[in-house]
Backbone as ProteinMPNN parsed JSONL, in Angstrom:
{"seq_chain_A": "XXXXXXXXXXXXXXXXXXXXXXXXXXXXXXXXXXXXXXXXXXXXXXXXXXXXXXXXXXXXXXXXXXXXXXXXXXXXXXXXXXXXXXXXXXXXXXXXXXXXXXXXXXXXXXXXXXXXXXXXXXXXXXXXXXXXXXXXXXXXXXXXXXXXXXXXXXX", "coords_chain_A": {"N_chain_A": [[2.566, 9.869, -7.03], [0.818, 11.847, -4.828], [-2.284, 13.774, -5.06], [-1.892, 16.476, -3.933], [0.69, 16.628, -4.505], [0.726, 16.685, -6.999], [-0.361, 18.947, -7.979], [0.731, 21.085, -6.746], [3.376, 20.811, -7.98], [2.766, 21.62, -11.292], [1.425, 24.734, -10.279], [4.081, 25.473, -9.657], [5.335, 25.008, -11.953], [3.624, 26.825, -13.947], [4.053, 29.002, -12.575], [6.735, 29.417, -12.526], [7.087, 29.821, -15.699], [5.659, 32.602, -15.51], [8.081, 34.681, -15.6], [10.722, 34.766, -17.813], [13.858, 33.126, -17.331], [16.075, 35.165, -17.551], [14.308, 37.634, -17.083], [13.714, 37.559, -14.145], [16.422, 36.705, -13.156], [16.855, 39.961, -13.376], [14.817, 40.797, -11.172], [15.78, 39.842, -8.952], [17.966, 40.783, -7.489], [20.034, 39.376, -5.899], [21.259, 37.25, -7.078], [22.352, 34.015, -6.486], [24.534, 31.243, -7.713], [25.211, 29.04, -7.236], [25.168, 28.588, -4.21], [22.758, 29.109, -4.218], [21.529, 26.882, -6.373], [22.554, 24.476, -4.938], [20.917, 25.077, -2.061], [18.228, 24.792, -3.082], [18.21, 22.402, -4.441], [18.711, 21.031, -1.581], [16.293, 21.974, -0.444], [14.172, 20.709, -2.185], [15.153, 17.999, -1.83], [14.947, 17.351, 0.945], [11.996, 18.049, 1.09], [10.822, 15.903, -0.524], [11.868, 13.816, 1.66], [10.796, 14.439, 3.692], [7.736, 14.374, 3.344], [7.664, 10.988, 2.423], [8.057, 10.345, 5.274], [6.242, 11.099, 6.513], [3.845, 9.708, 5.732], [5.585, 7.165, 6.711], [5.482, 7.754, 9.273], [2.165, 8.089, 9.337], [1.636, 5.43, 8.809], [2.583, 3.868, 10.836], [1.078, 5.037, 12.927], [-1.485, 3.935, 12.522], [-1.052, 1.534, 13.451], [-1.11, 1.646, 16.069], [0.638, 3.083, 17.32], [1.046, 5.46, 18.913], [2.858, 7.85, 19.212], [4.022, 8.736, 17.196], [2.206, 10.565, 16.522], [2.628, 13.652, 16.652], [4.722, 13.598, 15.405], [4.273, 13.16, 12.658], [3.075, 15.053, 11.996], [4.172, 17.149, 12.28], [6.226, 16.545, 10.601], [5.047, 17.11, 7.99], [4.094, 19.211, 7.756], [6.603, 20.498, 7.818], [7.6, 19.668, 5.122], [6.093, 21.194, 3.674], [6.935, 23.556, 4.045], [9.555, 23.751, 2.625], [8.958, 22.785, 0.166], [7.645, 25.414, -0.341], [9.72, 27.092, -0.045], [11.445, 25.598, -2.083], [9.87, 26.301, -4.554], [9.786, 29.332, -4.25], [12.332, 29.839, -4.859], [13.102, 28.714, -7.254], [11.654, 30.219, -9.086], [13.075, 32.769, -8.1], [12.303, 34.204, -6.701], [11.793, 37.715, -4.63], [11.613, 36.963, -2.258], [12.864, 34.706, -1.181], [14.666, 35.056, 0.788], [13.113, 34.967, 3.036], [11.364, 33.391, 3.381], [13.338, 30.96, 2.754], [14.543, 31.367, 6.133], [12.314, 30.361, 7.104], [11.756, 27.956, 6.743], [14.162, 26.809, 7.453], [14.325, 26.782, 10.623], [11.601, 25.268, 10.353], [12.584, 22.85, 9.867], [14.668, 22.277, 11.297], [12.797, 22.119, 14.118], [11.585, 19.725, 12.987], [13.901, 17.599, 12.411], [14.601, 17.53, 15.21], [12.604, 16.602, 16.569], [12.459, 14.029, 14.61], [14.557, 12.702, 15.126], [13.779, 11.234, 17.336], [12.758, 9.182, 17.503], [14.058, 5.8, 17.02], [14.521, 4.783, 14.186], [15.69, 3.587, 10.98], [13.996, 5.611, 8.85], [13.416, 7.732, 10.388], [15.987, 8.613, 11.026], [17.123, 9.251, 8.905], [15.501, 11.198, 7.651], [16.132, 13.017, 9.645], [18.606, 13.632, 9.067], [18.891, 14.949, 6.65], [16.928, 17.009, 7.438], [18.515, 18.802, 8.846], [20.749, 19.387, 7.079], [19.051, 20.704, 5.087], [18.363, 22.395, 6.54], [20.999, 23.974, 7.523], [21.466, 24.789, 4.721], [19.385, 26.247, 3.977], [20.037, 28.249, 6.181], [22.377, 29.523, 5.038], [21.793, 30.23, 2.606], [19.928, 32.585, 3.457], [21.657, 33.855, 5.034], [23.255, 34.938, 2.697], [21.627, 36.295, 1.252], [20.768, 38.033, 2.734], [23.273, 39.97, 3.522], [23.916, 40.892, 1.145], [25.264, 43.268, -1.251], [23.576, 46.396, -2.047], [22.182, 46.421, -5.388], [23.212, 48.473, -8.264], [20.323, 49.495, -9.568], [18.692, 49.184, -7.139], [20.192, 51.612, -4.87], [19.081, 53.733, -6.878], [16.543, 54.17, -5.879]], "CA_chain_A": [[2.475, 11.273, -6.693], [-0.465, 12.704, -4.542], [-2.989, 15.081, -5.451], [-1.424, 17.732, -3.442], [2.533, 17.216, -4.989], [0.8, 17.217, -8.801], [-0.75, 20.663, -7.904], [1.857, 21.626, -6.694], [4.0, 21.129, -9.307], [1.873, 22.506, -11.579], [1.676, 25.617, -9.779], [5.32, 25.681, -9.512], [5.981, 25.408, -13.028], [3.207, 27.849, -14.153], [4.577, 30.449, -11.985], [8.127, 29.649, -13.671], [6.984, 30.031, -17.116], [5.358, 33.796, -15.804], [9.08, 35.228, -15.946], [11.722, 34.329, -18.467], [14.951, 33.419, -16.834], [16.784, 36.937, -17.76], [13.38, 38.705, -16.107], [13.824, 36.782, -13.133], [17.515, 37.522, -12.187], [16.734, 41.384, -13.218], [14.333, 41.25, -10.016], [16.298, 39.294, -7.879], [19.783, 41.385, -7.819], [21.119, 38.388, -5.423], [21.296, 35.622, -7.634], [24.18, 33.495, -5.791], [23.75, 30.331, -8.382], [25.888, 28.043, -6.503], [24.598, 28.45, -2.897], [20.985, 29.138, -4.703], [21.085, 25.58, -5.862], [22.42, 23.717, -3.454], [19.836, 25.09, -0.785], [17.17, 24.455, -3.984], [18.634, 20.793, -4.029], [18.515, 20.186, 0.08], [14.89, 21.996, -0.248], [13.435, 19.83, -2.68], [15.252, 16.094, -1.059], [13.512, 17.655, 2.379], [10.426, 18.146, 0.547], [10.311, 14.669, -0.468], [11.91, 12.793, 2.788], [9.546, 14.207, 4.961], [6.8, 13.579, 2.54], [7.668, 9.367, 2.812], [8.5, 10.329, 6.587], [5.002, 11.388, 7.397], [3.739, 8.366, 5.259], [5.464, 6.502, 7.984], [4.499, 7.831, 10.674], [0.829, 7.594, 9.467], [1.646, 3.83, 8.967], [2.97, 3.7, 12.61], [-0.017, 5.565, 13.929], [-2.503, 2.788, 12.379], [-0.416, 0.002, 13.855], [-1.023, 1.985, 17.252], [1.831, 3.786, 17.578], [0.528, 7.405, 19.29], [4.11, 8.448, 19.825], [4.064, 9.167, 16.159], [1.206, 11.316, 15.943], [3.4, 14.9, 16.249], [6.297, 13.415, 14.306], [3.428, 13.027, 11.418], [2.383, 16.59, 11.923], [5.564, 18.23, 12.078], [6.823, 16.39, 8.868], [4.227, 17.008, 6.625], [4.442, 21.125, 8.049], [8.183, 20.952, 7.314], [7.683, 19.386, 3.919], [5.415, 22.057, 3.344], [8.154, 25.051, 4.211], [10.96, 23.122, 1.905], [7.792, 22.663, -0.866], [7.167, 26.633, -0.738], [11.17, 27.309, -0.491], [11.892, 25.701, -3.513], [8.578, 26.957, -5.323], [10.085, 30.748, -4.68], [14.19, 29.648, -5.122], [12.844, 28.314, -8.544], [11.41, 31.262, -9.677], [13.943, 33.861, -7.697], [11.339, 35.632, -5.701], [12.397, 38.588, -3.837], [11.143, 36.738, -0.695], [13.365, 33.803, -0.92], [15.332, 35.239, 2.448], [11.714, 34.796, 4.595], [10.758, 32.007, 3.4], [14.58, 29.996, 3.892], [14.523, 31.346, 7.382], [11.596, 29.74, 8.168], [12.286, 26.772, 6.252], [15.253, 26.379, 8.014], [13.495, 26.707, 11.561], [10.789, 24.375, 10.392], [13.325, 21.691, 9.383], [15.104, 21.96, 13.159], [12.101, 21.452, 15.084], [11.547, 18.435, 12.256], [14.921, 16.956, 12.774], [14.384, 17.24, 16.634], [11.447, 15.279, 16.808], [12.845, 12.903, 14.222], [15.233, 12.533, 16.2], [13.289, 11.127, 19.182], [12.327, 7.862, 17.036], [15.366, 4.921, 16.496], [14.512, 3.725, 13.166], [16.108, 4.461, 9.317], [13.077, 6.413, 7.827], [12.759, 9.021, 10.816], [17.282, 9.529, 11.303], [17.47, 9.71, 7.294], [14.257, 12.431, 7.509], [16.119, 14.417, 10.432], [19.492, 14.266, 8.007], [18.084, 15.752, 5.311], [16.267, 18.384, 7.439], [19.542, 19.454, 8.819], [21.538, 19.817, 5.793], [18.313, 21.64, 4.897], [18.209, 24.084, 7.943], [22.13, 25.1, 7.191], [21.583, 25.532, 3.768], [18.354, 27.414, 4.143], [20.686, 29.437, 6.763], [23.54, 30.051, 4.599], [21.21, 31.106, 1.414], [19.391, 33.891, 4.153], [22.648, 35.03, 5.06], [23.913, 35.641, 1.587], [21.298, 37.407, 0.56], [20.478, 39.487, 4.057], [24.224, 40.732, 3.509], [24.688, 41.29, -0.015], [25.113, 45.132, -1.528], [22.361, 46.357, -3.581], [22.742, 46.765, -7.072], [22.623, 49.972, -9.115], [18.809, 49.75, -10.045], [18.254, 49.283, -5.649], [20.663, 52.492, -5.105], [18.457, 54.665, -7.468], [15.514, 53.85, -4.993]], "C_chain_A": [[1.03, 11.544, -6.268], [-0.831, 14.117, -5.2], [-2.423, 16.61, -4.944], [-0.372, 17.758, -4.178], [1.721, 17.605, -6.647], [0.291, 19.167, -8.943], [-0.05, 21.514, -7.283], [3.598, 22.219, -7.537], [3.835, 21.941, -10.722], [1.849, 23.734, -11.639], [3.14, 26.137, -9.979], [5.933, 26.234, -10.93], [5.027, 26.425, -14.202], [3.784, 28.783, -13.556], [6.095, 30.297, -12.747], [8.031, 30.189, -15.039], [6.412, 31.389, -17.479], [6.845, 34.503, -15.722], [9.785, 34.332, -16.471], [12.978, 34.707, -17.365], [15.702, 34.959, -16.503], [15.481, 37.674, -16.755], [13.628, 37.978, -14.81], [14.771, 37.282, -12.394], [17.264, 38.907, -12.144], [15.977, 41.468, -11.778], [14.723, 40.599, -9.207], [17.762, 39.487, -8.053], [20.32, 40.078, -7.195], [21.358, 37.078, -5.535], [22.804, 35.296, -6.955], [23.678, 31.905, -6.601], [24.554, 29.435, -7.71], [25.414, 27.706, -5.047], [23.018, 28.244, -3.39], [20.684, 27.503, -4.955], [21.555, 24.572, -5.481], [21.035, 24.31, -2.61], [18.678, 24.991, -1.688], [17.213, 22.981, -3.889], [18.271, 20.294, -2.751], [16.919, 20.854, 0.116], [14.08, 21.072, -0.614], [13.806, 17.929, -2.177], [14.438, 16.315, 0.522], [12.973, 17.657, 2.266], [10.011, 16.133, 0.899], [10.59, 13.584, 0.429], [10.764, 12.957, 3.77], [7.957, 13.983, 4.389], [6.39, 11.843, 2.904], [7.753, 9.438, 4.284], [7.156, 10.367, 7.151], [4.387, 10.204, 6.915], [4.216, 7.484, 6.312], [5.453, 6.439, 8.933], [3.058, 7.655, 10.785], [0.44, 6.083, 9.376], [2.25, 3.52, 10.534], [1.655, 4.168, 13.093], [-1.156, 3.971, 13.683], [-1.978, 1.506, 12.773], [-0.474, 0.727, 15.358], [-0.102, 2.789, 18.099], [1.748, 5.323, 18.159], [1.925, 7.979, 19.212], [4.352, 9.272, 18.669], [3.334, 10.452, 15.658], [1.974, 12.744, 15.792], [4.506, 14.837, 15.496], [5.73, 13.844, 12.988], [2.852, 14.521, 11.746], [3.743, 17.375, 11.728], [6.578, 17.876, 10.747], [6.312, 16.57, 7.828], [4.42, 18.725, 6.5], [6.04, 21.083, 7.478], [8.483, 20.598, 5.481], [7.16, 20.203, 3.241], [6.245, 23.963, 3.114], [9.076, 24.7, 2.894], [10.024, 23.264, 0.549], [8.345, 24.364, -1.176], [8.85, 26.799, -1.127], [11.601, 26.906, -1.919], [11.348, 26.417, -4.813], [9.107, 28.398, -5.627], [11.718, 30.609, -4.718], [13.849, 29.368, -7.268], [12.292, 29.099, -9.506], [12.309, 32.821, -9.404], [13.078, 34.273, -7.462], [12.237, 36.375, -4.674], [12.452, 38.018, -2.254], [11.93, 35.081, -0.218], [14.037, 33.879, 0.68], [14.013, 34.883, 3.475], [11.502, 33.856, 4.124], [12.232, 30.72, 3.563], [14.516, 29.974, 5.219], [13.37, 30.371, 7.941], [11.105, 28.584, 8.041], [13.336, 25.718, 7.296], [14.68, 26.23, 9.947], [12.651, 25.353, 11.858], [12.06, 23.151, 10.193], [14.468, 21.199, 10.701], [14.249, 21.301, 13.736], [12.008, 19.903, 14.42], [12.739, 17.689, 12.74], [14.949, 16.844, 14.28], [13.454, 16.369, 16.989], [11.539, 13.853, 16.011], [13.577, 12.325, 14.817], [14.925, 11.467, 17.495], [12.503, 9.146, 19.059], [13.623, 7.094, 16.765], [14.393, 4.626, 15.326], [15.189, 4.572, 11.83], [15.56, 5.164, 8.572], [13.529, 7.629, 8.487], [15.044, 9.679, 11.16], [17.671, 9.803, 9.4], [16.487, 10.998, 7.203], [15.168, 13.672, 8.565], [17.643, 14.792, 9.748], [19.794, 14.868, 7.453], [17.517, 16.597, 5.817], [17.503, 19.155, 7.839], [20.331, 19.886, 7.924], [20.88, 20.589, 5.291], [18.111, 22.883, 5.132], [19.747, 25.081, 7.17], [21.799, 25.435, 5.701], [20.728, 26.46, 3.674], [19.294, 28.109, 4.756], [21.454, 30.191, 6.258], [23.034, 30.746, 3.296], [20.843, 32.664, 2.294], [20.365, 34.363, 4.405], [22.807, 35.805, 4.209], [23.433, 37.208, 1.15], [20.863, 38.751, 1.372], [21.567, 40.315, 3.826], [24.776, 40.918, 2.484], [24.321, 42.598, -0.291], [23.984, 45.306, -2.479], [23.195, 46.939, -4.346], [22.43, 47.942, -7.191], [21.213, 50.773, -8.648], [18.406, 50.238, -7.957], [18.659, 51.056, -5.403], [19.694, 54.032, -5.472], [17.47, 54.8, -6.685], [15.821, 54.984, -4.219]], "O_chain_A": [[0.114, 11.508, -7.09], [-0.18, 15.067, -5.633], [-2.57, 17.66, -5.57], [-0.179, 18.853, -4.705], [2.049, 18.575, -7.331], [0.547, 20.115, -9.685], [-0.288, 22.721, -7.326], [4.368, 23.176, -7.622], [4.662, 22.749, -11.145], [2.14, 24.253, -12.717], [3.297, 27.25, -10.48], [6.614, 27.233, -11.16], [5.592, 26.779, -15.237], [4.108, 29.657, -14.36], [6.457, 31.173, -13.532], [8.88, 30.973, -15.463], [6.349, 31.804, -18.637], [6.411, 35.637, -15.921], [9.779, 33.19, -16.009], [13.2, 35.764, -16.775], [15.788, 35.599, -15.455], [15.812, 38.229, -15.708], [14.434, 38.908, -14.842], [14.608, 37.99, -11.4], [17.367, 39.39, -11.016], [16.524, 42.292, -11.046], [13.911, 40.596, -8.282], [18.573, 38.712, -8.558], [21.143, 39.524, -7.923], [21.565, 36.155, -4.747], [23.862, 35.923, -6.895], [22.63, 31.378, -6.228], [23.788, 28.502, -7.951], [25.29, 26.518, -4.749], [22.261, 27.364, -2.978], [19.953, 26.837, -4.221], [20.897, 23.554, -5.697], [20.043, 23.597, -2.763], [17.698, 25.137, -0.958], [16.322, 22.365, -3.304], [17.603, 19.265, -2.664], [16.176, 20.158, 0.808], [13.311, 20.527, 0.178], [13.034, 16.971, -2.18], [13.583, 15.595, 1.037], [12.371, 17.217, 3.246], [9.437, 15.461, 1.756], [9.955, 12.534, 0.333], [10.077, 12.146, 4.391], [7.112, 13.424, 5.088], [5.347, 11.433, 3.413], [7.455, 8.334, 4.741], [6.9, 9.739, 8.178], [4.328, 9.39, 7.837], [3.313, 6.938, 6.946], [5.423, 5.43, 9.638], [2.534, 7.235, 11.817], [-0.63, 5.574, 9.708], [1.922, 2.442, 11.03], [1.14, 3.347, 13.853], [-1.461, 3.172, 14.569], [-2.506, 0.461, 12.393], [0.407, 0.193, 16.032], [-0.159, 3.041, 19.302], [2.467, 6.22, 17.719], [1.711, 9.185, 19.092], [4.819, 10.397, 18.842], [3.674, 11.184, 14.729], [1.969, 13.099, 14.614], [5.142, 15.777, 15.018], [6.315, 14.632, 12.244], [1.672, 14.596, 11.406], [4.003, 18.183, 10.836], [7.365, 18.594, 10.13], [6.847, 16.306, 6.751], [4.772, 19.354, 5.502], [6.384, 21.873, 6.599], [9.337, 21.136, 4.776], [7.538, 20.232, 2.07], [6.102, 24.961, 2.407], [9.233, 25.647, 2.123], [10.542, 24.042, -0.253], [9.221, 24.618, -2.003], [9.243, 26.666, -2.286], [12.023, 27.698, -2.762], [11.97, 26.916, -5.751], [9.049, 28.851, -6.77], [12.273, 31.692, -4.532], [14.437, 29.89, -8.215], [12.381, 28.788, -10.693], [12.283, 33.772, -10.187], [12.819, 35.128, -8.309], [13.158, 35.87, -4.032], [13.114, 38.476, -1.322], [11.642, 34.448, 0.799], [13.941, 33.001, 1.538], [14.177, 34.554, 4.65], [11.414, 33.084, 5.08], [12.158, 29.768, 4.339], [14.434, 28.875, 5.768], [13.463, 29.735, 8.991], [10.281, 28.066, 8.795], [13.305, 24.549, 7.68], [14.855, 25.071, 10.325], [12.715, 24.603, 12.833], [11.877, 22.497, 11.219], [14.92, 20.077, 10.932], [14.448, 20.118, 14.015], [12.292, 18.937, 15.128], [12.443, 17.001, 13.717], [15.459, 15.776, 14.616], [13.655, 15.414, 17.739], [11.004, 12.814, 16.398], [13.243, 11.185, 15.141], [15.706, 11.062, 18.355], [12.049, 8.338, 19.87], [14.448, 7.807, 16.193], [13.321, 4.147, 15.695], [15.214, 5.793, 11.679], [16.17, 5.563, 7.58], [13.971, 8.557, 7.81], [15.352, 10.841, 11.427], [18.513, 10.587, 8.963], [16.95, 11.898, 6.503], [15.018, 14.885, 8.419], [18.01, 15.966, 9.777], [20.868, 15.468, 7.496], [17.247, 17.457, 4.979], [17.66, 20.211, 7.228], [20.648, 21.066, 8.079], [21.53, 21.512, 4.799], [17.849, 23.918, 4.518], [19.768, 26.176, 6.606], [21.909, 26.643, 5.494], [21.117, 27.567, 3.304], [19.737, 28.917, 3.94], [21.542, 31.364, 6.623], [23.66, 31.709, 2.853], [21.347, 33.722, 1.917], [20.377, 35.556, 4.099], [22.682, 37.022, 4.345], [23.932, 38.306, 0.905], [20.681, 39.913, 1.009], [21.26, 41.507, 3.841], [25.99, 41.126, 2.476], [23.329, 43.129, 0.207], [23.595, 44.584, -3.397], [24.247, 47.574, -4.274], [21.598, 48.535, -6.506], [20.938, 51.772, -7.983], [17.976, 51.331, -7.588], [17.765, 51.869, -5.64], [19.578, 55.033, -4.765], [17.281, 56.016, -6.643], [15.17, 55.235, -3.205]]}, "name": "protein", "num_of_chains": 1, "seq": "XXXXXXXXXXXXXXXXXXXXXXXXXXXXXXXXXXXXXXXXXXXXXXXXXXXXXXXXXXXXXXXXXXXXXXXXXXXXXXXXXXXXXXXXXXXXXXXXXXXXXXXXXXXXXXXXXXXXXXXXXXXXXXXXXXXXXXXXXXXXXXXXXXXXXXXXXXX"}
């Protein structure tokens, strides 16, 4: 584990431990716990494919490989969207819908450019960002079109 994933983690699970479960759903009326983790699940295996993905693209680049160099930029950025996504799915932040969307975005262009390499690291990395993208898509639906609760209402 790099210095960046342990502080990350870290982070992650300090900010979990500032709301107790129960406070958590109270501010996030659209707990959907079944879609929630699944697209928590395909965030965090995207996290860590494109993690090893950029890893080998920076081992392709030092063997000369330029072709690599935006694959290795655009996987470490997409690992970085899927990172934050789970970070606020794992705590139920209100902002889970903006940050899937653009999760799901980042994890297209990723899978497009993985895409553009034949080998088993970079079509297993654009796999996993797709299954990523729809589930990021299908969490932002849920919660773009669910009713507010009561407490919203009183607002």
């Amino acid at each position: 584990m790099n210095r960046r994933e342990i502080i990350g983690v870290v982070g992650a699970g300090l900010a979990g431990m500032a709301l107790r479960p129960s406070e958590a759903r109270a501010q996030h009326p659209h707990h959907h716990d079944e879609l929630h983790g699944e697209c928590l699940k395909a965030c965090e295996a995207c996290a860590t494919i494109c993690n090893e993905t950029f890893h080998h693209c920076f081992d392709k680049l030092k063997d000369g490989h330029a072709e690599h160099h935006r694959t290795a930029i655009v996987t470490i950025d997409c690992q970085e969207f899927c990172r934050l996504s789970a970070e606020l799915m794992s705590r139920e932040s209100p902002l889970i819908s903006i940050a899937c969307l653009a999760s799901a975005d980042a994890c297209n262009l990723c899978a497009v450019e993985c895409s553009r390499h034949d080998d088993p690291q970079m079509r297993e990395c654009a796999d996993a960002c797709r299954k990523c993208e729809r589930a990021c898509r299908a969490m932002a639906k849920v919660i773009a079109t669910a009713p507010p609760d009561a407490a919203e209402k009183g607002r």
